[in-house]
Residue frames relative to the residue before (quaternion, step in Angstrom):
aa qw qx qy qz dx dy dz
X 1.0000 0.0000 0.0000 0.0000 0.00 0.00 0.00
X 0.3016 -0.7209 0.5733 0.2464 3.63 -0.70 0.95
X 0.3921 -0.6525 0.5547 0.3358 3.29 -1.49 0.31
X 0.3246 -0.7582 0.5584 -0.0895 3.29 -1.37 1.46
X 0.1163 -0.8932 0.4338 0.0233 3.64 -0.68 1.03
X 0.2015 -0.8838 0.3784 0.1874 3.24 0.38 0.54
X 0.1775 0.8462 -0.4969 0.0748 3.85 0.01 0.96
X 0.7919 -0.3268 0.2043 0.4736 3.33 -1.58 0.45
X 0.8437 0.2485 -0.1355 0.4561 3.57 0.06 -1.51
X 0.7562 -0.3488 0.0920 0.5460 3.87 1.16 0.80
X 0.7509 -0.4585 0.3535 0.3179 3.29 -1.88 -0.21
X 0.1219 0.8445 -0.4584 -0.2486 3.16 -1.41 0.70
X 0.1897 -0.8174 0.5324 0.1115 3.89 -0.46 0.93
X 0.2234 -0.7093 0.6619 0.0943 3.05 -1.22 1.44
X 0.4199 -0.6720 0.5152 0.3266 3.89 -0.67 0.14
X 0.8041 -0.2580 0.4082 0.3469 3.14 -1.76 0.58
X 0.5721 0.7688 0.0287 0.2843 3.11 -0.02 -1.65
X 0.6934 0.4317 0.0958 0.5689 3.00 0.15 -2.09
X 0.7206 0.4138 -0.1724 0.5290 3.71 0.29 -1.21
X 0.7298 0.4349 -0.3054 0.4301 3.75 0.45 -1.15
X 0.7017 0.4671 -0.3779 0.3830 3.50 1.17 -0.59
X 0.5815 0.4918 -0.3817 0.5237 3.68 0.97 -0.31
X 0.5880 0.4612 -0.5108 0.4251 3.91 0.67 -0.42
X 0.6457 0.4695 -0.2997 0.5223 3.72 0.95 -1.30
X 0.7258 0.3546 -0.4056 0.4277 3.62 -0.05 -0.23
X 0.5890 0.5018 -0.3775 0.5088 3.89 0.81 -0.86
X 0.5765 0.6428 -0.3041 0.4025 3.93 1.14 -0.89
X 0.7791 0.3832 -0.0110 0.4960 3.37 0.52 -1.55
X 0.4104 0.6567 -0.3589 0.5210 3.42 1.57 0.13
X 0.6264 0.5790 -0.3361 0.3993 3.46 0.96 -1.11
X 0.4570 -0.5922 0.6162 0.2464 3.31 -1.42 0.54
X 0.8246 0.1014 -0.3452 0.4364 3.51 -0.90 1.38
X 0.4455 0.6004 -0.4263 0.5092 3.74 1.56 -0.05
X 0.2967 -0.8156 0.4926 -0.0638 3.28 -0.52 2.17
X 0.7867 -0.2864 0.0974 0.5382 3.55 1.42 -0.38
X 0.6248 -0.4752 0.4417 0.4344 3.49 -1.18 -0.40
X 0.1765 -0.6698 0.6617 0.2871 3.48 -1.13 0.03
X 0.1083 -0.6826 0.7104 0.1327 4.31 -0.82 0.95
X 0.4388 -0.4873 0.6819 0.3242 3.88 0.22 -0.69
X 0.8460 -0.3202 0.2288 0.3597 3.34 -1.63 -0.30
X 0.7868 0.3253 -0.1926 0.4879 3.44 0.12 -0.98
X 0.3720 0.6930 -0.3394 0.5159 3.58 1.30 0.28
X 0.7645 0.2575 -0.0335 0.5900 3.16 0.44 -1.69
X 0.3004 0.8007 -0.3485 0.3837 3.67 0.99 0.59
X 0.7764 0.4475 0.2105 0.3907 1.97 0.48 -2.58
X 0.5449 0.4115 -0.3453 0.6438 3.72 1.48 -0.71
X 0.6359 0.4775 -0.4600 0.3950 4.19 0.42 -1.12
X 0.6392 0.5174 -0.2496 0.5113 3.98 0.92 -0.44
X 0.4923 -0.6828 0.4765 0.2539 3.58 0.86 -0.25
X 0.4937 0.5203 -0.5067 0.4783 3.39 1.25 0.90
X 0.1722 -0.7961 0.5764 0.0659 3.45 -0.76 0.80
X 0.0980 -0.8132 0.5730 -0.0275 3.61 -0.49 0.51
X 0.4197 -0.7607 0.4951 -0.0048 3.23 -0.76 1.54
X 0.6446 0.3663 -0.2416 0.6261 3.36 1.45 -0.64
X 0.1571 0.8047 -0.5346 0.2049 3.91 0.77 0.41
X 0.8140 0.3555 0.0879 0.4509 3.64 -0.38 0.37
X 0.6067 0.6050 -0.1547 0.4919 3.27 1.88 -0.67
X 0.3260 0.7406 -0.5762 -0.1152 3.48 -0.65 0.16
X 0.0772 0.8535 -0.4929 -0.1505 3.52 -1.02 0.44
X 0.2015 -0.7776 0.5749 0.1558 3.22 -0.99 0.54
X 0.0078 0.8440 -0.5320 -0.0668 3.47 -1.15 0.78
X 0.0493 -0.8591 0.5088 0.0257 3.24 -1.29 0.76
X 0.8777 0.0808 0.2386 0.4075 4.22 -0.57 -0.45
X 0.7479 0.3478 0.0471 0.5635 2.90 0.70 -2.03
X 0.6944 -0.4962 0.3608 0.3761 3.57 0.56 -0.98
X 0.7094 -0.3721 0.3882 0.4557 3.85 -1.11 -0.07
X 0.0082 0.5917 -0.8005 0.0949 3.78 -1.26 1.20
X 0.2822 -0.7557 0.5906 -0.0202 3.20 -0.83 2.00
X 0.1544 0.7580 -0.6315 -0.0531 3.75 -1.05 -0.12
X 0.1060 0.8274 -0.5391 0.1168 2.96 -0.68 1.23
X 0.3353 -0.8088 0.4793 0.0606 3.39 -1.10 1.69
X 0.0340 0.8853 -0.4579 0.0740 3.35 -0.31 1.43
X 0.4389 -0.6314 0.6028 0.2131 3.38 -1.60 0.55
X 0.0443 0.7647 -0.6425 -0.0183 3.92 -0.74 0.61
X 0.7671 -0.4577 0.3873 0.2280 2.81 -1.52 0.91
X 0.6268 -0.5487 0.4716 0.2891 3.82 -1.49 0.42
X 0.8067 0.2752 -0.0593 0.5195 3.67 0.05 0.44
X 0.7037 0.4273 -0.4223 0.3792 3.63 0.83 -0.43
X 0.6613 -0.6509 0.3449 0.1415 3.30 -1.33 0.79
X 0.2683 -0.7858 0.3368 0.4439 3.63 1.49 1.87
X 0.7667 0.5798 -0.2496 0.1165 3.69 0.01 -1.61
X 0.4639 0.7283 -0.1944 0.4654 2.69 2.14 -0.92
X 0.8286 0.2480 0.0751 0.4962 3.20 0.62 -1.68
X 0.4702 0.4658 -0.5013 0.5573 3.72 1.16 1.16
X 0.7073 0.4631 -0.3482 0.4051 3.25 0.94 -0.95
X 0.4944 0.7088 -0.1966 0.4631 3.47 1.56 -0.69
X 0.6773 0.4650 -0.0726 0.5655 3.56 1.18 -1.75
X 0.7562 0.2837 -0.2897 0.5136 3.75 0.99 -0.72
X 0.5584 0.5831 -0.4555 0.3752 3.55 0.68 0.12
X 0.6856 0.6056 -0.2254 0.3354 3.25 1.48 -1.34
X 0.5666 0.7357 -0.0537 0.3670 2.81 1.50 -1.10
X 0.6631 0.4152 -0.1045 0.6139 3.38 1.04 -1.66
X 0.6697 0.5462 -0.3985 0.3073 3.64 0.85 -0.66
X 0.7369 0.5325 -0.1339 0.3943 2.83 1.13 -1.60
X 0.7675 0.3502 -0.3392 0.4161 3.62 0.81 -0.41
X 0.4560 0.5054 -0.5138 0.5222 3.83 1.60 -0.41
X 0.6054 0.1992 -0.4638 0.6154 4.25 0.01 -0.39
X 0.8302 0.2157 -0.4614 0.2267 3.59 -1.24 -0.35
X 0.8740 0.0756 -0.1758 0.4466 3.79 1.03 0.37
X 0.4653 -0.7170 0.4288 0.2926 3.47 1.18 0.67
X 0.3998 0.6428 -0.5090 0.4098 3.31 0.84 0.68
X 0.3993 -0.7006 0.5315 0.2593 3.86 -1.00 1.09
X 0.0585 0.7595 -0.6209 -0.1848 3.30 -0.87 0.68
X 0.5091 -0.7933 0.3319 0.0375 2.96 -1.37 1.05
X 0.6604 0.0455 0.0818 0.7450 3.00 1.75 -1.27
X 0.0443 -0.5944 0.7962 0.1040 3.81 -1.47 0.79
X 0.0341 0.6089 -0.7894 0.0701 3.84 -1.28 0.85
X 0.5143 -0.6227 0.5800 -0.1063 2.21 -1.77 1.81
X 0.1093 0.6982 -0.7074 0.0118 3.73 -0.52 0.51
X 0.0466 -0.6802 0.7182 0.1390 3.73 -1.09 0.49
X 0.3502 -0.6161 0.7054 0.0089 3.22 -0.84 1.35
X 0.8684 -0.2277 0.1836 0.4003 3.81 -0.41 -0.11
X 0.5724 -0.5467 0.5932 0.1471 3.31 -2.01 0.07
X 0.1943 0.7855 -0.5767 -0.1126 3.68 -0.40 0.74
X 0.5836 -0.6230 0.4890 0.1794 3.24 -1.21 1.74
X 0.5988 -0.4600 0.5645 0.3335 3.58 -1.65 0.41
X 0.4503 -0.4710 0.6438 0.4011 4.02 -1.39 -0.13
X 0.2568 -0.6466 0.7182 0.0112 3.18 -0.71 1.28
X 0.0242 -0.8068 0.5787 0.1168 4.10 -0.34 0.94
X 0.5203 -0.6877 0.3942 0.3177 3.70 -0.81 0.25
X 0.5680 0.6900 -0.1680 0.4160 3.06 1.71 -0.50
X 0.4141 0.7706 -0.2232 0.4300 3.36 1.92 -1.18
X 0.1395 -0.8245 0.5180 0.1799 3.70 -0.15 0.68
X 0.5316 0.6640 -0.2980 0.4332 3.64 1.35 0.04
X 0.5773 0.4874 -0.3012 0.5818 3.25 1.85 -1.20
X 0.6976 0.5173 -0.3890 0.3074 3.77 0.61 -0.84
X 0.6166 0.6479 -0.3841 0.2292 3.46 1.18 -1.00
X 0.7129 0.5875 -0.1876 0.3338 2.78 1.69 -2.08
X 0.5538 0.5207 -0.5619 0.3263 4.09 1.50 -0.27
């Protein structure tokens, strides 16, 4: 369901879509937020050369307002609670000012951990086998 605004001089409807791609960009903005998580047909879709900005996104709207879910990768070392609470704040800001749309709920899913390149060359990596 798209969100719809009723005003004086008519309607305005932002898509689905539209909404999931600011949550996923405002997301991946964060400092230590390593990617999206799409699941399979996601990662399909990127091996094909479709990219998708709303990767990782789900949203559902209703009455009340925007319930956000969003499926993320985070960096090695950052501190998850730190940076959901960080990721859902951004989030809720950015789409109540870019569409006056109420959000209601940001959920956090961390989907995984993406490690540094560990190089073989590194003489630091060699010390620590």
């Amino acid at each position: 369901m798209d969100a719809i605004q009723k005003l004086e001089n008519g309607d305005i409807k932002i898509s689905e879509d539209v909404i999931a791609t600011i949550a996923g960009v405002s997301a991946t903005d964060v400092k230590g937020v390593a990617g999206m998580s799409g699941g399979l047909v996601g990662g399909i879709a990127e091996i094909l050369g479709k990219k998708s900005l709303s990767k990782g996104v789900k949203i559902d709207i209703n009455d009340k307002g925007a319930f956000i879910d969003l499926y993320l990768i985070v960096e090695y070392g950052v501190r998850i609670p730190d940076i959901a609470w960080e990721i859902q704040d951004k989030v809720k800001t950015i789409i109540q000012t870019m569409t006056n749309l109420n959000v209601i709920e940001v959920n956090i899913h961390i989907q995984g951990v993406a490690f540094p390149n560990i190089k073989e060359d590194d003489p630091q990596q060699k010390q620590s086998k």
